[in-house]
C-alpha positions in Angstrom: -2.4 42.9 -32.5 0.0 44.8 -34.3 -0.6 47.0 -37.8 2.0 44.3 -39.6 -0.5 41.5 -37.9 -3.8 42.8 -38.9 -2.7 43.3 -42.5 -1.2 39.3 -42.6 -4.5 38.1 -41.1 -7.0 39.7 -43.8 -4.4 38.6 -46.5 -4.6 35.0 -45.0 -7.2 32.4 -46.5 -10.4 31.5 -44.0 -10.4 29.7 -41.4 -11.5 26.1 -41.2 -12.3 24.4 -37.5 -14.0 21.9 -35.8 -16.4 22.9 -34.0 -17.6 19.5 -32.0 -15.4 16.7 -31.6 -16.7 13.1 -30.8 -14.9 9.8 -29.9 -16.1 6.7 -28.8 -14.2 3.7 -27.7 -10.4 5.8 -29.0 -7.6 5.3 -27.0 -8.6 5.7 -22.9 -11.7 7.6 -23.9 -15.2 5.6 -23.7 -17.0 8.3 -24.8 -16.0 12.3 -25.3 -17.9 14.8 -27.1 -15.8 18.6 -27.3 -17.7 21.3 -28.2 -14.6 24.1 -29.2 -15.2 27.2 -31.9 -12.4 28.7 -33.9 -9.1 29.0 -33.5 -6.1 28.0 -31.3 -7.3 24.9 -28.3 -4.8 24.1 -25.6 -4.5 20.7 -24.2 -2.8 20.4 -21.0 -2.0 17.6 -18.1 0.6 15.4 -17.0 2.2 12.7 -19.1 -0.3 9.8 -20.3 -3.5 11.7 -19.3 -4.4 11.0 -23.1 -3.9 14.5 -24.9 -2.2 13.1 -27.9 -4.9 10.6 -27.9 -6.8 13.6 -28.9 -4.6 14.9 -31.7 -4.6 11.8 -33.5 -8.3 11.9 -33.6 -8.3 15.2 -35.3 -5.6 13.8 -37.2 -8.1 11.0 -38.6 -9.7 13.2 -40.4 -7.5 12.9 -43.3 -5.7 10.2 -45.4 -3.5 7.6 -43.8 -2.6 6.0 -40.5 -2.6 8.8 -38.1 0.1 10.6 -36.7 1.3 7.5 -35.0 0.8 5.9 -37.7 -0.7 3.4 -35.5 -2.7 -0.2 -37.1 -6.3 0.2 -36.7 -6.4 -2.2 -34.4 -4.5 -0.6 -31.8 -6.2 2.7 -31.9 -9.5 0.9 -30.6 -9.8 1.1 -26.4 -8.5 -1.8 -24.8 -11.2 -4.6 -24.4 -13.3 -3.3 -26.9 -13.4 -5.1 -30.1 -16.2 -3.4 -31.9 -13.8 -0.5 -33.2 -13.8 2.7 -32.9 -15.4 6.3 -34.1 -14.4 9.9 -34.3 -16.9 12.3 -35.4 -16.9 16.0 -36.2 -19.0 19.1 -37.1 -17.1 21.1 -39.5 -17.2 24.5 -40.0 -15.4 26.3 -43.1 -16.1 29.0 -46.0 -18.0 26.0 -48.1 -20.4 25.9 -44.9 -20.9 23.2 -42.3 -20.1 19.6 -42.9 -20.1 16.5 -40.5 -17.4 14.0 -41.0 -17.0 11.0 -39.2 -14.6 8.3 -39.8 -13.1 4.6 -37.7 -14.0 0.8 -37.6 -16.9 1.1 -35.2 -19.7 -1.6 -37.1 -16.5 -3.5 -39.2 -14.3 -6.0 -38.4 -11.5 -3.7 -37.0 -8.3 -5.0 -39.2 -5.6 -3.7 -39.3 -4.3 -1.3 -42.2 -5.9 1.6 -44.0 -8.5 -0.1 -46.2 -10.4 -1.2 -42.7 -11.7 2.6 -42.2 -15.0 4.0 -43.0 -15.3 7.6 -43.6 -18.7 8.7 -44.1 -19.2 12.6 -45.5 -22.7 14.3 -44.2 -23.6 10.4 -43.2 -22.9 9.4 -46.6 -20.1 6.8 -46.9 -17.5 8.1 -49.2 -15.5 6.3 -52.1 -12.0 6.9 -50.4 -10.2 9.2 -47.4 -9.4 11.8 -50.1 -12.7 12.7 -50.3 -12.1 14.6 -47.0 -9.4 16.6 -48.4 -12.2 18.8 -50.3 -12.8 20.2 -47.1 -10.1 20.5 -44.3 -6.4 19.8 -44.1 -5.2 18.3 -41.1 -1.1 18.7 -40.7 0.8 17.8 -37.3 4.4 18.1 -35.8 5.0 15.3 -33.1 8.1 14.7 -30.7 9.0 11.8 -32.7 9.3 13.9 -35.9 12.4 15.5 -33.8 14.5 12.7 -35.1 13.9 13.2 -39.1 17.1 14.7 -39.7 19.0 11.8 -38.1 17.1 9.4 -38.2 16.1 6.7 -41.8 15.2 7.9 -45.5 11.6 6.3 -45.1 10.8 8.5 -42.6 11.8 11.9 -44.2 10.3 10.4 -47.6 7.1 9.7 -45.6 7.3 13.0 -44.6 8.0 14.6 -47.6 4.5 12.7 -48.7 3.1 13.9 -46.3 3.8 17.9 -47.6 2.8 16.5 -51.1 -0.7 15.2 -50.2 -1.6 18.6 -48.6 -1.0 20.3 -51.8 -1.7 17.7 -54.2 -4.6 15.8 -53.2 -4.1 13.2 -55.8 -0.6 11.9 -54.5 -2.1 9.1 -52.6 -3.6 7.0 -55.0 -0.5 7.7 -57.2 1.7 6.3 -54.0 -0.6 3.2 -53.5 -0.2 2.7 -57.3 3.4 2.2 -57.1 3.5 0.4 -54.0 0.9 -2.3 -55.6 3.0 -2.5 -58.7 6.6 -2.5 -56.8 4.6 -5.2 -54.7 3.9 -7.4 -57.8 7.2 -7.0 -59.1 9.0 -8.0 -56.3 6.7 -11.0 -55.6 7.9 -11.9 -59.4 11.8 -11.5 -58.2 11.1 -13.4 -55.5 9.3 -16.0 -57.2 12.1 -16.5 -59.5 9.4 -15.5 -62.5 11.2 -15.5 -66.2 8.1 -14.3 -67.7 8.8 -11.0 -70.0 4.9 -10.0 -70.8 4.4 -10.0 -66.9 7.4 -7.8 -66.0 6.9 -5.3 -68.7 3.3 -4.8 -67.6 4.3 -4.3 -63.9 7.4 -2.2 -64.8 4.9 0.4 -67.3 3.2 0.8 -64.1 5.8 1.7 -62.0 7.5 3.7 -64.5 4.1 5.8 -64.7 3.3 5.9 -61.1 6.6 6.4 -60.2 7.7 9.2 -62.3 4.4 11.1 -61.3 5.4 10.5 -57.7 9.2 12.3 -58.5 7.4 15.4 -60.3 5.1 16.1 -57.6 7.8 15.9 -54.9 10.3 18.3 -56.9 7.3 20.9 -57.4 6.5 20.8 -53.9 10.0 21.0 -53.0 10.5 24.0 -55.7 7.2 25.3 -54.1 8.2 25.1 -50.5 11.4 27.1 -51.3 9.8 29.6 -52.7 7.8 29.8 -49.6 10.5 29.5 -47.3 12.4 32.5 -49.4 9.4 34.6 -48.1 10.4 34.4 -44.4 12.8 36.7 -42.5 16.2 35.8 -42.9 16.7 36.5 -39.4 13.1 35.4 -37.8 12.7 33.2 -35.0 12.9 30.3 -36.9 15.8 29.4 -39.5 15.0 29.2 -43.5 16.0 25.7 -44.5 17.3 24.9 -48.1 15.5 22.1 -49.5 16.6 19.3 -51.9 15.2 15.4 -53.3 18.1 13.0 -53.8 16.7 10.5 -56.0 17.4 9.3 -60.0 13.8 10.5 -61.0 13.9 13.7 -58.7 17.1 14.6 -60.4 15.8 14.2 -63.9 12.7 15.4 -63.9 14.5 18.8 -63.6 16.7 18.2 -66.6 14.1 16.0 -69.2 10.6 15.5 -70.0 8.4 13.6 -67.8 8.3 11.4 -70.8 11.2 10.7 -71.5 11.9 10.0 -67.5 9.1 7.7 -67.5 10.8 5.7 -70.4 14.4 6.1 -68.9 12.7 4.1 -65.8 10.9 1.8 -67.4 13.9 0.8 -69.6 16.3 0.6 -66.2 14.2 -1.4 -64.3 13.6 -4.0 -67.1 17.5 -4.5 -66.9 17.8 -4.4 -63.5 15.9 -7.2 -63.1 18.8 -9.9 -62.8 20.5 -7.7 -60.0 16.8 -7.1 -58.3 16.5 -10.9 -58.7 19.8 -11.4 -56.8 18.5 -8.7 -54.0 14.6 -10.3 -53.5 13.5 -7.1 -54.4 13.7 -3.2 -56.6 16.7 -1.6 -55.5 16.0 1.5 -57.6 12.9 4.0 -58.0 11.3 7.0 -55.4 11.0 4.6 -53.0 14.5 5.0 -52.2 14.5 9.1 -52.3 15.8 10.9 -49.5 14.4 14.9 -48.2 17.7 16.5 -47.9 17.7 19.6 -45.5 20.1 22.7 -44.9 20.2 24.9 -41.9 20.4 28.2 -44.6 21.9 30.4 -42.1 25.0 27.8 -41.4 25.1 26.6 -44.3 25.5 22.9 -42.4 23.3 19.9 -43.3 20.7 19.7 -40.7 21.8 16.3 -39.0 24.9 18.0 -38.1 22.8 21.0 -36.3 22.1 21.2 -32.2 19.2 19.5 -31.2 17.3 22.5 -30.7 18.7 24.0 -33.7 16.6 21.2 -35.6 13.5 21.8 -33.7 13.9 25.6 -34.8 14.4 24.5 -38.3 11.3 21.7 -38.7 9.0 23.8 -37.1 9.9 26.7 -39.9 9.3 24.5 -42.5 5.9 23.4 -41.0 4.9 26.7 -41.0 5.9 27.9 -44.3 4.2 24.5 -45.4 0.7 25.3 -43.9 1.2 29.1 -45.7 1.9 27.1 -48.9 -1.0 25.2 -47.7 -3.2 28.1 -47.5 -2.8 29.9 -50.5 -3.3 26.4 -53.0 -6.1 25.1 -51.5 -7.8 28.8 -50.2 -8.4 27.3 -46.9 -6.5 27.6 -43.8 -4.9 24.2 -42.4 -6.0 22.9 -39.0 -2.2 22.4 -37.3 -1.8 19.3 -34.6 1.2 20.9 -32.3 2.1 17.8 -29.9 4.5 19.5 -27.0 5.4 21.9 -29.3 6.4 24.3 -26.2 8.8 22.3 -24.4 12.0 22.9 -26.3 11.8 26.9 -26.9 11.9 29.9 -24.7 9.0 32.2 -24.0 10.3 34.7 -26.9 10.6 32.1 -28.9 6.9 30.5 -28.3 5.2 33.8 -28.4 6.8 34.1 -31.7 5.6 30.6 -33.0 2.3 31.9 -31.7 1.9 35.4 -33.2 2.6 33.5 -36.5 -0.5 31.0 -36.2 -2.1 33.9 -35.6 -1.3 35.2 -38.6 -1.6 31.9 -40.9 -5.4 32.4 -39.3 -5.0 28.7 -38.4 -7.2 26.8 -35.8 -4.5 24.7 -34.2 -4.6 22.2 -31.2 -1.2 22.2 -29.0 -0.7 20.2 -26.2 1.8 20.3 -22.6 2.2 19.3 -19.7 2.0 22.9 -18.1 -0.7 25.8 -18.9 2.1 27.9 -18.1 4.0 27.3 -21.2 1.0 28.9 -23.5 0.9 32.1 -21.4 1.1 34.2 -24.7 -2.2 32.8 -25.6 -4.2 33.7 -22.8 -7.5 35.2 -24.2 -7.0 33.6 -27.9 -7.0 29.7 -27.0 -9.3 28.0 -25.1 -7.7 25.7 -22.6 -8.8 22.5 -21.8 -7.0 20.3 -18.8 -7.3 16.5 -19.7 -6.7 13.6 -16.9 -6.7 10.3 -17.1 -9.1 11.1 -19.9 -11.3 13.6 -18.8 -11.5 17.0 -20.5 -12.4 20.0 -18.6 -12.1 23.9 -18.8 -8.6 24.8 -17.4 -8.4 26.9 -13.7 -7.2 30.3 -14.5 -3.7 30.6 -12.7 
């Protein structure tokens, strides 16, 4: 490791890592208990041996569906309708903590409110609660297709940056959406009843404005994060904007006076709305908007491998931003992170995990692709799933 390396790793915050990983009845696997220390673990095997089975347990271990984003009930193995479990030992600067989360003992619906998470065998009051002591963030082949592909799924990731920095996002999101709900079961319902709108509408306005302010900070945050990184590294700065009506004005106007100005436009909207079945305007109708920096080109309009380049930048100057707010390193989910870059290029990616001081589980379908790594990652061959120490070539 280099001087420049050694200096970046005791400036980075510590480490957190799981240090035993448990599932039973997830995906194809019955029963698997891990036993892995810190840093980097490499997953590989051929194509549906189940190693992104095992990201998405890891990534469990936070708020929300997964990175599928898969209903509860599909996550369960097939046949087995008593749910499933994922269990940890956690190890961190606060100490050792065992989390364990799934629908193994419940009735295995569908949707987020059907998971248990239980803290030190404690059940806890929501999934947030195990934001106090790991972050989990990931970077999937399907993400490959944000630039191009619909506003929901940039805004979802974009939420997604938000509630690694700003714990508190979530329940602010599931305010909204529970309001926006109500209001559009009013449109739909053909409702004429003032008192019930503005009470719905307050809500939104409050929820929703709160939404825009976080996303513009973490935007503002991320840029100055992204400003930090070599203009001519391995991987491309990208310029980062919000396109939205509350995004836009919370730059320009108090957050009260926002709120107000989108309480006051939905309450007229409301004919139009009517006319539509449901709320045309508000953050859930933002859009991330993304520049390759270098070019100067939106990034839709960039090569294919271009926009890997660029995504995985911002992942990384993300898990930095990250690190330094919450003091704790992030654990990284990297699903076939390898396939689309050269060996320069990966050992790059590589030496900068290092750095970030980041235990991070990658997967592929060839040990060859993570020969950088040999000696810092412990490699793990799944099939058809089984998990076992990888042969040394």
């Amino acid at each position: 490791m280099s001087a420049d390396t050694d200096a970046a790793s005791s400036a980075a915050p510590p480490q957190v890592h799981v240090a035993r990983l448990t599932l039973s009845n997830f995906r194809n696997y019955e029963r698997l208990t891990l036993d892995l220390g810190p840093g980097p673990v490499v997953f590989t095997g051929q194509n549906g041996a189940g190693k992104t089975n095992l990201l998405e347990a890891v990534s469990f271990l936070t708020p929300g569906r997964g990175l599928r984003r898969a209903q509860l009930a599909e996550v369960a193995r097939n046949g087995v309708n008593s749910g499933f479990a994922v269990h940890t030992h956690i190890e961190g600067p606060e100490g050792e903590v065992e989390i364990g989360t799934g629908t193994a003992g419940g009735n295995g619906e569908a949707g987020e409110t059907g998971r248990k998470v239980r803290i030190n065998g404690a059940p806890a009051r929501s999934a947030d609660a195990m934001l106090e002591w790991l972050r989990v963030l990931w970077l999937t082949p399907a993400q490959d297709q944000l630039f191009t592909g619909p506003a929901a799924d940039r805004r979802r990731f974009l939420d997604r940056l938000v509630l690694s920095v700003d714990p508190g996002h979530g329940q602010r999101a599931l305010a909204y959406e529970k309001a926006m709900r109500g209001r559009n079961r009013l449109l739909s319902d053909d409702a004429h009843d003032d008192s019930w709108f503005e009470a719905i509408e307050a809500q939104m306005a409050e929820a929703g404005t709160a939404i825009a302010a976080a996303r513009a900070e973490l935007v503002r945050l991320m840029t100055g994060m992204i400003d930090r990184q070599p203009v001519d590294g391995p991987f491309p700065q990208a310029l980062l904007a919000v396109s939205g009506t509350l995004e836009a004005d919370i730059g320009d106007r108090p957050a009260i006076d926002v709120e107000e100005g989108f309480r006051v436009a939905l309450a007229r909207g409301r004919a139009r709305d009517r006319a539509a079945g449901r709320t045309l305007d508000g953050p859930h109708r933002s859009d991330l908007l993304v520049r390759h920096a270098p070019k100067d080109q939106p990034a839709q309009y960039c090569s294919t491998g271009e926009q890997k380049a660029l995504l995985v930048g911002m992942v990384l100057a993300h898990a930095q931003l990250v690190g330094e707010i919450a003091g704790l390193a992030p654990i990284l989910l990297l699903d076939e992170i390898a396939a689309h870059f050269d060996a320069d290029r990966r050992a790059a990616l590589f030496d900068i995990l290092e750095q970030l001081n980041c235990q991070y589980f990658a997967t592929g379908t060839e040990a060859r692709l993570f020969e950088a790594l040999r000696g810092r990652a412990r490699f793990l061959t799944v099939d058809a799933g089984q998990v076992s120490p990888t042969e040394a070539a």
